[in-house]
C-alpha positions as CSV (number, residue, x, y, z in Angstrom):
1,X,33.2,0.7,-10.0
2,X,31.4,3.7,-8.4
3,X,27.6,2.7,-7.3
4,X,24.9,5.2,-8.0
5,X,22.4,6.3,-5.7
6,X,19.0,6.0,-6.6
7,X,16.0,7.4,-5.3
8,X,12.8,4.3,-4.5
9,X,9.3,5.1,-3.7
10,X,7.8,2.9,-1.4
11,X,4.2,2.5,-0.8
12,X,1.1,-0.2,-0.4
13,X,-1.2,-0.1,-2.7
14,X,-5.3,-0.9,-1.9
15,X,-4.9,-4.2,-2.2
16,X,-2.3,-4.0,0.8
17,X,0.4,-4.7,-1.0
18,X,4.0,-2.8,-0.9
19,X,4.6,-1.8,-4.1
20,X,8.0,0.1,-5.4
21,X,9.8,2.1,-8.0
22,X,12.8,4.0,-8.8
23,X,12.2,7.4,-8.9
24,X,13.8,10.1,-11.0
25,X,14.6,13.6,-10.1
26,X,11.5,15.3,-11.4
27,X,9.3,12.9,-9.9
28,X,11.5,12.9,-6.6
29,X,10.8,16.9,-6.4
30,X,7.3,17.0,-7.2
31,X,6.7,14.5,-4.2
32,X,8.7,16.8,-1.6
33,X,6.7,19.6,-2.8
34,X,3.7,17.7,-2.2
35,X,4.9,16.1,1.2
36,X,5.8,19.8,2.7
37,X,1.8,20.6,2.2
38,X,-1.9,19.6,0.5
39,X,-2.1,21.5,-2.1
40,X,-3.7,21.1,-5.5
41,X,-2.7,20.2,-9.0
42,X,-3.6,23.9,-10.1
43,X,-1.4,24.9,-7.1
44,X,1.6,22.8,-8.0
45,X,1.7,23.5,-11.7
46,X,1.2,27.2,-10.8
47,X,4.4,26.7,-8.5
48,X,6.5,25.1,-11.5
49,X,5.5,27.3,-14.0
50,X,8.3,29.6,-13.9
51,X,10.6,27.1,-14.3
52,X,9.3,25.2,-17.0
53,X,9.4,25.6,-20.8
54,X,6.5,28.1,-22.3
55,X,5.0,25.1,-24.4
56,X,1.8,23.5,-22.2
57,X,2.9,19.7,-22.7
58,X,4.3,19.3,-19.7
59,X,0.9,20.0,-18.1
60,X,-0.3,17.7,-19.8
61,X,2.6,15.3,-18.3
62,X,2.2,16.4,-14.9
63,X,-1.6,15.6,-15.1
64,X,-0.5,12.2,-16.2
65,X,2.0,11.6,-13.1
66,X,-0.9,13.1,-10.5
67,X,-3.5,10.7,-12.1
68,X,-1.1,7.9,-11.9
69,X,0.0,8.4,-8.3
70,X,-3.7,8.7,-7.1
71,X,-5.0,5.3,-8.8
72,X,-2.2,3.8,-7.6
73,X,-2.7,5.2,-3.9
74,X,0.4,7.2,-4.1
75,X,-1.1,10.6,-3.1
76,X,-4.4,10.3,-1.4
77,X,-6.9,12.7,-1.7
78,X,-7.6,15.2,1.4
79,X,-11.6,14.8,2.8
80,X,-12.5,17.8,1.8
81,X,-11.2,17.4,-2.2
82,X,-13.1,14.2,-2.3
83,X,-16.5,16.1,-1.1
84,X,-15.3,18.8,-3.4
85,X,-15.0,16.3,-6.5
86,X,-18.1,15.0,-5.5
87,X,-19.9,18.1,-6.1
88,X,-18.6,18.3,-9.0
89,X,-15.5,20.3,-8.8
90,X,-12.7,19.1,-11.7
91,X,-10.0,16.5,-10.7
92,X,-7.3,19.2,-10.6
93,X,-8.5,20.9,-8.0
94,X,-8.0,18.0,-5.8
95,X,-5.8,18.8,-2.4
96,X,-3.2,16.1,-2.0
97,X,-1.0,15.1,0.6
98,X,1.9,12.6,-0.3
């Protein structure tokens, strides 16, 4: 029997508390990308637009996933994004470091 490898995202969540999960190899990309600089959700879909399919939906996913990983302190907005959204500026524009 030949063990698989699998990628696990580590992290603590407010509360303090280490939370996990497996990670597959879209998500495991789209966090590299994100650890290798802040950059914003327009930036990052604008990246991975050439290699995705012509239909919007996944958008629509990725704005799930960024959503997700924020609430659950995954990515953390940069300073400046959190002013910025304070202002008034749209949630996509937010700069995120992993």
């Amino acid at each position: 029997m030949q063990e698989a490898e699998t990628a696990l995202l580590i992290w603590r969540n407010a509360e303090d508390d280490v939370m996990y999960q497996t990670l597959d190899g879209f998500d495991m990309m789209l966090l590299e990308i994100m650890g290798s600089s802040a950059l914003s959700f327009d930036t990052l879909a604008q990246t991975l637009v050439e290699f995705m399919p012509k239909a919007d939906n996944w958008k629509n996913i990725l704005l799930g996933k960024w959503s997700g990983w924020i609430e659950q302190r995954i990515i953390i907005p940069s300073l400046s994004a959190i002013s910025e959204n304070m202002e008034g500026n749209s949630p996509s524009q937010n700069h995120l470091s992993a």
